[in-house]
N, C-alpha and C positions, 0 to 999 in steps of 0.2 A: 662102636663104629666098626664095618665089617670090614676088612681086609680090602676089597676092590672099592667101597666105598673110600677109604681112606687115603687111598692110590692117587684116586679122581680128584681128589679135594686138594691135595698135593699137587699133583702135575697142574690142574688148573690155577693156582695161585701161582703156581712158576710162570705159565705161558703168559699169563694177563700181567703180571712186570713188564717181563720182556714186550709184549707188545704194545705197549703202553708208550716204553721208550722210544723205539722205533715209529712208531702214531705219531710222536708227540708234537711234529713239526705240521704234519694235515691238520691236526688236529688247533694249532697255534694260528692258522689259516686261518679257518671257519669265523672266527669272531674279530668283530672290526673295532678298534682303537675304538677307545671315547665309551663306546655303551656295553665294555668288557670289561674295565678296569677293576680287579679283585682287592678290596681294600682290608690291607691286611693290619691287626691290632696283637702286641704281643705284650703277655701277662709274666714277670720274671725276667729283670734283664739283668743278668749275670753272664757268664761268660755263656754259656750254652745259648741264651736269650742273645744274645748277638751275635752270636755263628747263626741262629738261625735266621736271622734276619736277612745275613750275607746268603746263605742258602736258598732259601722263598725268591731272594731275589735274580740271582742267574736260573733260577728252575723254569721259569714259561715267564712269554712276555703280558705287558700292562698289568704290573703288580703293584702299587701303593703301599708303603707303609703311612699308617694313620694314626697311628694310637703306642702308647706305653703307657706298662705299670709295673710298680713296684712300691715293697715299704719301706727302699730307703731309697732319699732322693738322691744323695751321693753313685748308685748304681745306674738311677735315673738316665743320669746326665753324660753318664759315660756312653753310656749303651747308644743314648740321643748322637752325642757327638761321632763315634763308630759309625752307627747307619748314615749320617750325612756323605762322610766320608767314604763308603761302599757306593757311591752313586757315581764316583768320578773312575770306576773298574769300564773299559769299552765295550766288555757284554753286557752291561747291567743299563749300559748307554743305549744299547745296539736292540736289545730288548725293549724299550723305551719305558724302564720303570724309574720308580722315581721314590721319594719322602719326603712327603709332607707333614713332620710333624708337628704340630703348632704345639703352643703353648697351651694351650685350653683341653687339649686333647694329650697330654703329660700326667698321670697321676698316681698319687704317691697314698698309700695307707694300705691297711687291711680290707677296704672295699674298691682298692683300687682294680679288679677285677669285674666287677659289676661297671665298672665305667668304661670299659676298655672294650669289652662285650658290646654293649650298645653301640657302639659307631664303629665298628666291624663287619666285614662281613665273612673272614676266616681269622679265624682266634688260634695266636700260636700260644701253648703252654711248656714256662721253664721254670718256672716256681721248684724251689723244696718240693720232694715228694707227696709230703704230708698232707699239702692244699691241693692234690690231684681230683681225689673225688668229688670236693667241694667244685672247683672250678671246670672239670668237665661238665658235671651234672649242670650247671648254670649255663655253660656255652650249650651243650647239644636243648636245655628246656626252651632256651632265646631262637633257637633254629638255627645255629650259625655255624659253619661249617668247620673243624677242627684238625690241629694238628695236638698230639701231644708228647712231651716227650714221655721217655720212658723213666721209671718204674712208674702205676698209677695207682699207688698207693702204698703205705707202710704197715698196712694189719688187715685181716680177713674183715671186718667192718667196714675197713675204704674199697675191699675188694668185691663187697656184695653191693655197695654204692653205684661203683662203676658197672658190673655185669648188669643193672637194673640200668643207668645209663644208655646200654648197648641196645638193651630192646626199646628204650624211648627211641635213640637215634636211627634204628631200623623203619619205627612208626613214623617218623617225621621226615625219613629218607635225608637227615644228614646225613653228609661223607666224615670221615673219620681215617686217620694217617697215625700211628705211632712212631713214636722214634726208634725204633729196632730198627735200623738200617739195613743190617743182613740181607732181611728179606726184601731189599729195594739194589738191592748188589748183584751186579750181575755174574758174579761168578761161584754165588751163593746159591741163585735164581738155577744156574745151570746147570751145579753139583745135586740140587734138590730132585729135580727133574731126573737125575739118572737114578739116584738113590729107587724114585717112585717106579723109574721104570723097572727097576731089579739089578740089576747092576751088583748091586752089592748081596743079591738074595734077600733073604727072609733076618732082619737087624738081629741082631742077639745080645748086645750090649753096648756099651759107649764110655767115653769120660771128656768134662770139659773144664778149662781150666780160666781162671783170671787169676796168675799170683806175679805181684809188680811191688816196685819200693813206694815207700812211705807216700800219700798223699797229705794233699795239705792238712793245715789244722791251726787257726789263732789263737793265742793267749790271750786272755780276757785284759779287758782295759779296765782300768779305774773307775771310769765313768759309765762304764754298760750296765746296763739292768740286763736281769735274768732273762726277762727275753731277746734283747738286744745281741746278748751273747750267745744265744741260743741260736738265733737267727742268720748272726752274724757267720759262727762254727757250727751250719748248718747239717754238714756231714756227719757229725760223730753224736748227733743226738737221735735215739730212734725214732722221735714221733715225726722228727721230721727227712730222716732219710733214710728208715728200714735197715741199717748198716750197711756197708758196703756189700753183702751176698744179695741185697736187693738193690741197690742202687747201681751196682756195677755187674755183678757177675749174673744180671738178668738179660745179659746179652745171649753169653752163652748157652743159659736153661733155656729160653726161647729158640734156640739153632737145634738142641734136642730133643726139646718140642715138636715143633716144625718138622725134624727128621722122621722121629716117629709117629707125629700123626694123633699123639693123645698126651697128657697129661700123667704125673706118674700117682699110683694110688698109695704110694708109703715115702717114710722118710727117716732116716736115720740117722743123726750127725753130732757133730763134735767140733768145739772152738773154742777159743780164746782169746787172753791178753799176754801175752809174755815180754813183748817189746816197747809196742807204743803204751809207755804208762804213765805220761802227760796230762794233768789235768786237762788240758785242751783237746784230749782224745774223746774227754766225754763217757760216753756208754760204750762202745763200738769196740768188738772187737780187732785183732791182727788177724787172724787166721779163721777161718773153715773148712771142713771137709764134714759130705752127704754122701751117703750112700740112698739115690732114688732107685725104687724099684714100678718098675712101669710092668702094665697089662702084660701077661704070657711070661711074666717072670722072669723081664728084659730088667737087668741093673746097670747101672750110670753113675759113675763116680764123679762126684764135683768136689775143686778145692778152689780157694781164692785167699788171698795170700796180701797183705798191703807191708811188708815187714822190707828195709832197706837192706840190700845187701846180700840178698838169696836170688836164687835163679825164677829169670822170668818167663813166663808162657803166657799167653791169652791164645786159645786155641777149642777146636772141640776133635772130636774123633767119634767112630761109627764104626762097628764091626757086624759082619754078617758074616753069613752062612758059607759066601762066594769071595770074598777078602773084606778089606776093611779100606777106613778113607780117613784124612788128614783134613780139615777143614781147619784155615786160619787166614782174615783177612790182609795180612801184612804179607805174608809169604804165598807160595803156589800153595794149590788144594790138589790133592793127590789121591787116584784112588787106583789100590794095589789087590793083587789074590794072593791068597794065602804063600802061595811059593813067591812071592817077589817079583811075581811081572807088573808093568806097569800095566793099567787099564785106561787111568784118562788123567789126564793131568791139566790143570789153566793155572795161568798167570797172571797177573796183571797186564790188560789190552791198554797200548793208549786212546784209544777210540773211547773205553772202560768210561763212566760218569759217574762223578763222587757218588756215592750213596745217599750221601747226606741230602744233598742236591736233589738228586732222582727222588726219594720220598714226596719231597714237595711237587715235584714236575707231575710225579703219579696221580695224588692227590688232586691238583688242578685239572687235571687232564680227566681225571672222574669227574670233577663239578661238572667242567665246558662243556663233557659230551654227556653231560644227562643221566651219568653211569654210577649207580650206587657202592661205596667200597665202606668199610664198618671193620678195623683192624681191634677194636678196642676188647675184644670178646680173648682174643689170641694173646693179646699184651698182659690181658689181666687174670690167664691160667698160668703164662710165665711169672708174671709178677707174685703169683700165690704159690708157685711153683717156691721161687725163691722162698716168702715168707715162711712157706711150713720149714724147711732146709736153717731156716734161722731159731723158729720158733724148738725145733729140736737140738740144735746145739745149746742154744742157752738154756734150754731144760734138765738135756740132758736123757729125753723120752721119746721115745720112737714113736709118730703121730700119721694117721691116714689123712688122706685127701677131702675125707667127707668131715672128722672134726676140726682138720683146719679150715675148711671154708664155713665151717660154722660156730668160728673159736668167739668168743666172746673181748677177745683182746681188743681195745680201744684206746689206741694211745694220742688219739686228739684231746687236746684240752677240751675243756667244753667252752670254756669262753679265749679267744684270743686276743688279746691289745696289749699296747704296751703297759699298761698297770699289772696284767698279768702276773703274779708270782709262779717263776718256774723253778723250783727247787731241782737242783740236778740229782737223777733218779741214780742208786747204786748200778756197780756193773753187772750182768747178770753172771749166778752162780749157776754152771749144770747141776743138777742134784739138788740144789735147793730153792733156786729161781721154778716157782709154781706152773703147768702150763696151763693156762687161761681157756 
């Protein structure tokens, strides 16, 4: 991608957020109660699976929720009882959405996705990582218009799933929404747009961080089977959540992405276990650090960090030619030259709309007005992004972008149910964990 090509492609995904949100009340106009209603089904109700429900539905008015699924009915029923309970919020009144979700329309299994899909007409996914490829590829083949969250996959095999995904959903003119919020933030949207215009000059490096205390983790019950408990302490197993440098810190490789424009072609990294050493951690390491080296010999320091009691940052940074910039959604974004002048500084506006929120509002707002959007292409060079940055620590082996997209690693079982025997896999050795 050329330089001025990359600019254009940049600035235009910033202007079309922001206009989008501003649109969104003309555009909320145009369709009339009753023959607009967007009936929404979501696959994964965990706690993510019911923020987003609360989300879809302050996002644009006449929105339905229709449908659930999940493979355990105890998540079911929680999630059920939550969205009842989001209906009685006065925006959610004032929008005139609503939930109806019956009983017949509740379901519980491993094909509970194939059921949830059919009496949909925008399918939200929150599932485990590891069912992303499988359950996009079903939503965009049904033609149904999707959100999903992020990461979209845990190995180069879900990630070539998905990128073939991308071109069907192109062909069929589904829309398509990721959960990368960043890029639905409007102060992400703004900082992006100056970076593009030069602001910062010609990028010369970066570093981005997620390092935070312990996140959860269950001890296995009595009564679990291996998948059960698998499923249950879905985080710390890789097949189904990539580790935490994919499931989490794919926020931030997506913001350095997005910054520059390409995807990086090497990887080199390092991590471990030294703290959480709980059988209930699973596979998954505490620590990461990457060294990505991007086109023109642009390198990017990534660390993410899940260990209790160390200092925390979620954050990215961007340096150029002309100064450098502080990008972190919790605090102001700051962008400085080299001597310490400020150049442009935001904060949090209250006008500002959750992002979470605004993803869905953008999404809707492409259906209503006829307007093709296809995020899934950008989610799944971040999300591969991630995976090579893991696949090299636990190796141990410095790897390019062209044999991690063509790595042979495949850590979906081949058959999934509860009879399944899932023996817990060792944790990976750098040095002698093989790369695939």
């Amino acid at each position: 991608m050329s330089e001025q090509t990359r600019r254009d492609f940049l600035k235009t995904t910033a202007v079309a957020g922001t206009a989008l949100a501003s649109n969104f009340g003309m555009l909320a106009n145009v369709h009339a109660a009753g023959s607009d209603v967007i009936k929404v089904g979501l696959i994964g109700c965990g706690g993510r699976g019911s923020g987003a429900i609360d989300n879809v539905l302050h996002a644009a008015p006449n929105i339905q929720i229709v449908a659930l699924g999940d493979v355990f009915k105890d998540r079911l029923d929680d999630c059920r009882s939550k969205a009842n309970k989001f209906t009685k919020d006065e925006k959610v009144k004032a929008l005139g959405n609503t939930v109806d979700i019956t009983d017949d329309r509740c379901f519980v299994g491993f094909d509970a996705y194939e059921k949830v899909i059919a009496c949909s007409d925008y399918v939200m996914l929150a599932t485990p990582p590891g069912f992303r490829p499988l359950h996009i590829a079903a939503t965009i083949a049904a033609g149904k218009n999707l959100f999903t969250e992020k990461p979209v996959a845990t190995d180069a095999t879900g990630i070539r799933q998905v990128l073939a995904a991308y071109d069907e959903a192109n062909k069929r003119n589904v829309c398509v929404v990721a959960g990368t919020q960043r890029r639905h933030m409007a102060r992400y949207l703004e900082a992006m747009n100056l970076v593009q215009d030069g602001m910062l000059g010609e990028i010369t490096g970066g570093r981005c961080y997620w390092n935070q205390g312990n996140i959860w983790a269950h001890a296995r019950k009595p009564d679990w089977s291996d998948m059960v408990y698998q499923l249950r302490n879905w985080y710390h197993f890789t097949w189904l959540c990539g580790d935490h440098i994919v499931e989490q810190h794919v926020h931030n490789l997506d913001v350095i992405n997005w910054a520059i424009g390409q995807h990086p072609v090497r990887a080199v990294g390092m991590g471990g276990r030294q703290v959480n050493l709980a059988p209930e951690y699973g596979q998954s390491f505490d620590h990461f650090a990457v060294d990505y080296e991007y086109p023109n010999g642009v390198h990017v320091l990534s660390m993410c960090r899940q260990i209790e009691g160390c200092e925390s940052s979620v954050s990215e940074a961007l340096s150029g030619t002309n100064g450098h910039a502080f990008l972190c959604d919790g605090r102001p974004i700051n962008f400085k030259s080299h001597n310490g002048r400020t150049m442009w500084n935001r904060g949090k506006h209250e006008e500002d709309v959750d992002p979470y929120v605004q993803e869905h509002t953008d999404l809707i707002a492409h259906i209503r007005g006829g307007k093709h959007i296809n995020e899934l292409k950008n989610v799944a060079e971040s999300t591969l992004t991630a995976i090579m940055g893991r696949m090299s620590a636990y190796t141990g082996k410095a790897l390019t972008w062209d044999k991690a997209l063509h790595s042979k690693e495949h850590l979906m079982p081949s058959k999934v149910d509860w009879d399944t025997t899932m023996p817990t896999a060792g944790i990976p050795v750098p040095g002698k964990t093989p790369l695939v």
